[in-house]
C-alpha positions as CSV (number, residue, x, y, z in Angstrom):
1,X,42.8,-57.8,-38.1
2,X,41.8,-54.6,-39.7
3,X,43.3,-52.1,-37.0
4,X,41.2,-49.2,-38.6
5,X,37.8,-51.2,-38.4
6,X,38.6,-52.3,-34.4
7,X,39.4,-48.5,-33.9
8,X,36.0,-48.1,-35.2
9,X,34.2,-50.7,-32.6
10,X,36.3,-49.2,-30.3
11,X,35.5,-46.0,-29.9
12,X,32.1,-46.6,-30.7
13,X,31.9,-48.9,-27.9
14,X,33.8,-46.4,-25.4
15,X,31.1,-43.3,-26.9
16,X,28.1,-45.8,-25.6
17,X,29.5,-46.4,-22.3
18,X,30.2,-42.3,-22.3
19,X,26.3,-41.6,-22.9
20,X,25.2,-44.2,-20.6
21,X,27.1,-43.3,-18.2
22,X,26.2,-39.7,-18.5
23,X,22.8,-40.5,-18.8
24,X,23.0,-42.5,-15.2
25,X,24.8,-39.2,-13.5
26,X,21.6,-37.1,-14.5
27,X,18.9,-39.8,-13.7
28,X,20.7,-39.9,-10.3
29,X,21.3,-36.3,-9.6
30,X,17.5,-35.8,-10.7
31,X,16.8,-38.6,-8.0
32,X,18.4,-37.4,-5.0
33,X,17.1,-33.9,-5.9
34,X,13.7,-35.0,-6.2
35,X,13.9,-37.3,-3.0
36,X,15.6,-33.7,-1.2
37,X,13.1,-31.6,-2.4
38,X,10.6,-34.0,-0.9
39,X,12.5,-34.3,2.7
40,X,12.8,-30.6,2.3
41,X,9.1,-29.9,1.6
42,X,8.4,-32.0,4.5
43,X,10.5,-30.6,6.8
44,X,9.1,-27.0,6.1
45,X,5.6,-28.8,6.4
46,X,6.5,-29.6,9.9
47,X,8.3,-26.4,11.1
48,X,6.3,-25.1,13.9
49,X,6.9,-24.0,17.9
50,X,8.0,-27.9,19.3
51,X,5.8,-29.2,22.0
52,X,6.9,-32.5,22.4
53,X,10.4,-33.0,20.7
54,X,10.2,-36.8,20.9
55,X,7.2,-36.7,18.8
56,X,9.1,-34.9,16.0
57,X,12.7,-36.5,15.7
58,X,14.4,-39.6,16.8
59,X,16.1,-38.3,19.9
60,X,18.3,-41.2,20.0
61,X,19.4,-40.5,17.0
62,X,19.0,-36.3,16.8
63,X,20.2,-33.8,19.1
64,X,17.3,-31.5,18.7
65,X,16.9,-27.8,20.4
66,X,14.9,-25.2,19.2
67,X,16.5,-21.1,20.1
68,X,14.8,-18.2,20.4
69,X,16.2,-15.4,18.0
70,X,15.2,-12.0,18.4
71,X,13.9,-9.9,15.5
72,X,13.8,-6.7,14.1
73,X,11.8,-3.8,16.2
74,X,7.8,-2.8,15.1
75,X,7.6,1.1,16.6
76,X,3.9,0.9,17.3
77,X,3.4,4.7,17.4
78,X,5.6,6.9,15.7
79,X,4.7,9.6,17.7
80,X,5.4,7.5,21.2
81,X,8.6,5.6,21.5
82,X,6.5,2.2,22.1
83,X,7.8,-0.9,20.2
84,X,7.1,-4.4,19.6
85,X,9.7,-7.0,19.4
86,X,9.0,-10.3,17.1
87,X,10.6,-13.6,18.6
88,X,11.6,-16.2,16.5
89,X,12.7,-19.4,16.6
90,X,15.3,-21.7,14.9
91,X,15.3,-25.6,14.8
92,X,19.3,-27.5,15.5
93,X,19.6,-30.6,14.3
94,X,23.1,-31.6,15.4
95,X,23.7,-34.9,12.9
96,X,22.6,-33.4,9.6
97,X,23.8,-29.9,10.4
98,X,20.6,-28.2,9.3
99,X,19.4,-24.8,10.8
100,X,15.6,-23.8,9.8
101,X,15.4,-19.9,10.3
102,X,11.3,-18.9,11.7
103,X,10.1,-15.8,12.3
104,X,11.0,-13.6,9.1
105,X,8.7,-10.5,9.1
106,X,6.6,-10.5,5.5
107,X,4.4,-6.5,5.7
108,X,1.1,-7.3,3.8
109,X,-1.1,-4.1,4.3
110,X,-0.9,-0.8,6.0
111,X,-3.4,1.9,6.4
112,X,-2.6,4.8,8.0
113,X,-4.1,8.5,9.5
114,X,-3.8,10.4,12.1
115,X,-6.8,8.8,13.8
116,X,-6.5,5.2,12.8
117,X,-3.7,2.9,12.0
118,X,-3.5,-0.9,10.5
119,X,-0.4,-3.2,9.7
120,X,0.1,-6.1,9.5
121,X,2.7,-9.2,9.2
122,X,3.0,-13.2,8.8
123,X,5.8,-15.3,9.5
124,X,6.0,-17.8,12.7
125,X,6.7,-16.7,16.0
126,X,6.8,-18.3,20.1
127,X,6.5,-14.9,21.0
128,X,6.7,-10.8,21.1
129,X,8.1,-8.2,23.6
130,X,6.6,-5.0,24.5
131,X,8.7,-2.7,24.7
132,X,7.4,1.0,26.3
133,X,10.1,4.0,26.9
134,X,7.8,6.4,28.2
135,X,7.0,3.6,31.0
136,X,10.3,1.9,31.5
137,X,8.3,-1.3,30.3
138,X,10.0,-4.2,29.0
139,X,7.3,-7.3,29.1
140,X,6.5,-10.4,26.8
141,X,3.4,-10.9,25.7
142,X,2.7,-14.3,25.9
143,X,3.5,-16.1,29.1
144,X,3.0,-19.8,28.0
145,X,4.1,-21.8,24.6
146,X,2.4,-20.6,21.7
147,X,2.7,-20.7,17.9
148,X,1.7,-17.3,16.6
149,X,1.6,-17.3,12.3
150,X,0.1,-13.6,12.0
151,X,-0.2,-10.6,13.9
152,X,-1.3,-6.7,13.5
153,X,-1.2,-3.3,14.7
154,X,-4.6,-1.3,15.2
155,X,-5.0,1.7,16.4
156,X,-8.5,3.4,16.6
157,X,-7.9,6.9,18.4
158,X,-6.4,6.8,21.5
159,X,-7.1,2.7,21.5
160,X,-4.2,0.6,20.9
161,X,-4.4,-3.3,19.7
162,X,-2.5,-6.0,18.5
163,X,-4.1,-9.1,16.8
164,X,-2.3,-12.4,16.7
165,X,-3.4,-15.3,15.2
166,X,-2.2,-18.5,16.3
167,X,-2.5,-21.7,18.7
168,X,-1.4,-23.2,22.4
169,X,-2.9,-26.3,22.0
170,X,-1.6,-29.2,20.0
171,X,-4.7,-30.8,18.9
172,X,-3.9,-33.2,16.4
173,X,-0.8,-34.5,19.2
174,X,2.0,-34.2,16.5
175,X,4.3,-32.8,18.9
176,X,4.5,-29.4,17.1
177,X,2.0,-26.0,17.2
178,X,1.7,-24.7,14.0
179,X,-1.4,-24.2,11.8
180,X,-2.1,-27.9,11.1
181,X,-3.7,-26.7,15.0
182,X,-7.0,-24.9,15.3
183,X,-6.1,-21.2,15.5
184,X,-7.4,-18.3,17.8
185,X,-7.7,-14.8,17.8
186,X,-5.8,-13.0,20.4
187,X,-6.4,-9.6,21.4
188,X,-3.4,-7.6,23.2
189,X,-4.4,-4.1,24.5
190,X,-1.4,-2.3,24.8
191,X,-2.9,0.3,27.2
192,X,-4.3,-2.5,29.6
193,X,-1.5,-5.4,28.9
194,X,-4.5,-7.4,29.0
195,X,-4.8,-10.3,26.3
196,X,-8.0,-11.9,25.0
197,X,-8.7,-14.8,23.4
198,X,-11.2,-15.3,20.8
199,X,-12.1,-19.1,20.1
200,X,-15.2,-20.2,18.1
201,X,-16.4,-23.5,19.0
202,X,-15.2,-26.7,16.2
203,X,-13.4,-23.6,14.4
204,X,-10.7,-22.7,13.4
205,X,-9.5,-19.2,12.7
206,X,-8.2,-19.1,8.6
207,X,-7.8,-14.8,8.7
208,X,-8.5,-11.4,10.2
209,X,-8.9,-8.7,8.0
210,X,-10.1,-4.3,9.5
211,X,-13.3,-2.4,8.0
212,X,-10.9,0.4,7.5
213,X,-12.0,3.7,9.6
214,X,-13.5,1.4,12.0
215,X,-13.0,-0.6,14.9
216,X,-14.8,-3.9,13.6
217,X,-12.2,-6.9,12.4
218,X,-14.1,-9.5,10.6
219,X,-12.6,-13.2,10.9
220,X,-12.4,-15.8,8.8
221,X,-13.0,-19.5,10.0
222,X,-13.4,-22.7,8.8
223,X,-16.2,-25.4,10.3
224,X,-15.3,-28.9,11.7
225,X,-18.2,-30.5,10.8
226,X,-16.8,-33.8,11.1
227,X,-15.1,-33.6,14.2
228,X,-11.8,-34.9,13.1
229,X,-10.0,-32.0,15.0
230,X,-9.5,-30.4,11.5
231,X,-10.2,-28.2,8.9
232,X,-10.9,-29.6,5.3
233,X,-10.8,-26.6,3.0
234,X,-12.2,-28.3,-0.2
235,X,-15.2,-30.2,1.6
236,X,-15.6,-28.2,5.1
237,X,-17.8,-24.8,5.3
238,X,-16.6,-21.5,6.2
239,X,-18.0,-18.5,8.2
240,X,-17.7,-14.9,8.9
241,X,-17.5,-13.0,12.5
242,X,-17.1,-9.2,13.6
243,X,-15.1,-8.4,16.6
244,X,-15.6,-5.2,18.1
245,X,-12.3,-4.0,19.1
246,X,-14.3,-0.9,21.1
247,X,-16.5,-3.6,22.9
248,X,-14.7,-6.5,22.9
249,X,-17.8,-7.9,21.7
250,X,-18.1,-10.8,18.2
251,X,-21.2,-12.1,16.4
252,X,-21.6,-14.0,13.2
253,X,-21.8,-11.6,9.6
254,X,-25.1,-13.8,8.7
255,X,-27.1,-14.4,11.6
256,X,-28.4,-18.2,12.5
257,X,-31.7,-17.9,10.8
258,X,-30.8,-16.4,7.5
259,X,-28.6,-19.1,7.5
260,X,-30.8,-22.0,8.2
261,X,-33.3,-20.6,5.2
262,X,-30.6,-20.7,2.9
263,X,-29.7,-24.3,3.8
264,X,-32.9,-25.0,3.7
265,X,-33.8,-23.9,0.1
266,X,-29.9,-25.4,-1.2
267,X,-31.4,-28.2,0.5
C-alpha cells in the first residue's frame, strides 16, 4: 500500500469529519439560542403583577413568588421634602434559577417652572409610597393589586397630581395584570390623598400626554369595537379625551357629531 497516498485519505477524511462536526456545534448553538431567545421573549411578554400564579406556571413543577423591591426616591417638590417611592416587583422561579427584575425607572419628559411642573416615567410597578416630611406621612397609594406601566408628576400652582396608568382587573383571565389588560387613568391628589379613576367604556387607555402651561392632559385610547376584551392596533380605532386636572372633568377632543359626519362622508 502506498503509505503516502492512505496519509492522504486519511487526513482528508479526519478534515471532513472536522468541518462537519464544526458545522453541527454552530447549527446547534444557533438552535438553542434561537429556541432561548424565543422562551426569553416570551417570558418578558408575560412579565406583569401575578394574579393567579397557577395560571402562569406549573406549580407542581415551579416554586413561584413574586417580591416587592423598593426603588429609588422621586422628590415631588424640590422646594418641600415630599417624595414618592416606586415599588417594584421581581419574579422567583426556584427550578430554573431565573430572577426577572420590574420596576426600573426610564425619565421620558420634564417640563419645569416655577408655576407648573411635568415628569414623567415608564417601567412596571404594584405600587408607590408617599412619602411627606413636613406631615410625618408615610402611606401607599394603592391599597389593592394593581399593575401600574406609567406614571407622572403635575404640578399646576399650588395643585399637586400624579397620573398612573395602569390596570386591577385581569380581563383577558391570564392570571397576570399587565397591559395585555385594558388600562385606566388614575388620578392621585397629593393634597387630598384622594385617587380617581378614569375608565372609558370598551377602551383602553394607550397614553397621557400635558398641554404644557395648563392643567388639561389629553389621553390616548384605543376602541374595542369587537368586543373581544382587546385592543387591535392595526384594525381597531383610536380616540382622543381631555381631562381637566382643575375640574376633574373629561370629554372627547372631537365631539360625537363631528364625528358621525366624518364617518358618514368616509362612508
Amino acid at each position: 500500500m502506498d503509505l503516502k497516498k492512505y496519509n492522504e485519505k486519511l487526513l482528508a477524511i479526519l478534515g471532513t469529519l472536522a468541518v462537519v462536526g464544526l458545522a453541527t456545534v454552530l447549527l446547534g448553538s444557533l438552535f438553542f439560542f434561537i429556541v432561548e431567545q424565543f422562551g426569553r421573549n416570551n417570558n418578558q411578554g408575560r412579565e406583569g403583577v401575578v394574579v393567579d400564579q397557577n395560571q402562569v406556571v406549573d406549580t407542581s413543577t415551579f416554586s413561584f413568588s413574586q417580591q416587592i423591591s423598593v426603588l429609588e426616591p422621586y422628590q415631588l417638590d424640590t422646594l418641600q421634602p415630599i417624595f414618592l417611592i416606586p415599588i417594584g416587583q421581581k419574579n422567583q422561579k426556584s427550578k430554573i434559577n431565573r430572577t426577572a427584575a420590574a420596576g426600573l425607572n426610564f425619565d421620558s419628559k420634564q417640563y419645569l417652572s416655577s408655576d407648573y411642573a411635568y415628569s414623567s416615567f415608564y417601567g412596571l410597578y404594584n405600587n408607590f409610597v408617599l412619602i411627606d416630611y413636613s406631615k410625618d406621612l408615610k402611606t401607599p397609594i394603592f391599597d389593592t393589586k394593581i399593575a401600574i406601566s406609567e406614571w407622572a408628576y403635575l404640578k399646576i400652582d399650588s395643585s399637586k397630581l400624579i397620573l398612573f396608568k395602569g390596570t386591577n382587573r385581569d380581563l383577558n383571565k391570564d392570571g397576570i395584570l399587565n397591559e395585555d389588560d385594558f388600562q385606566s387613568l388614575f388620578v392621585f391628589n397629593v393634597n387630598t390623598l384622594e385617587v380617581r379613576e378614569l375608565t372609558f367604556e370598551n377602551q383602553t387607555v394607550q397614553s397621557f400626554s400635558p398641554l404644557k402651561k395648563t392643567s388639561k392632559i389629553y389621553v390616548r385610547t384605543g376602541k374595542d369595537i369587537n368586543g373581544d376584551g382587546r385592543f387591535q392596533f392595526n384594525v381597531e380605532p383610536t380616540d382622543l379625551y381631555f381631562y381637566d386636572a382643575a375640574t376633574g372633568e373629561s370629554e372627547t377632543l372631537v365631539p360625537d357629531e363631528i364625528k358621525s359626519k366624518i364617518q358618514k362622508i368616509l362612508n
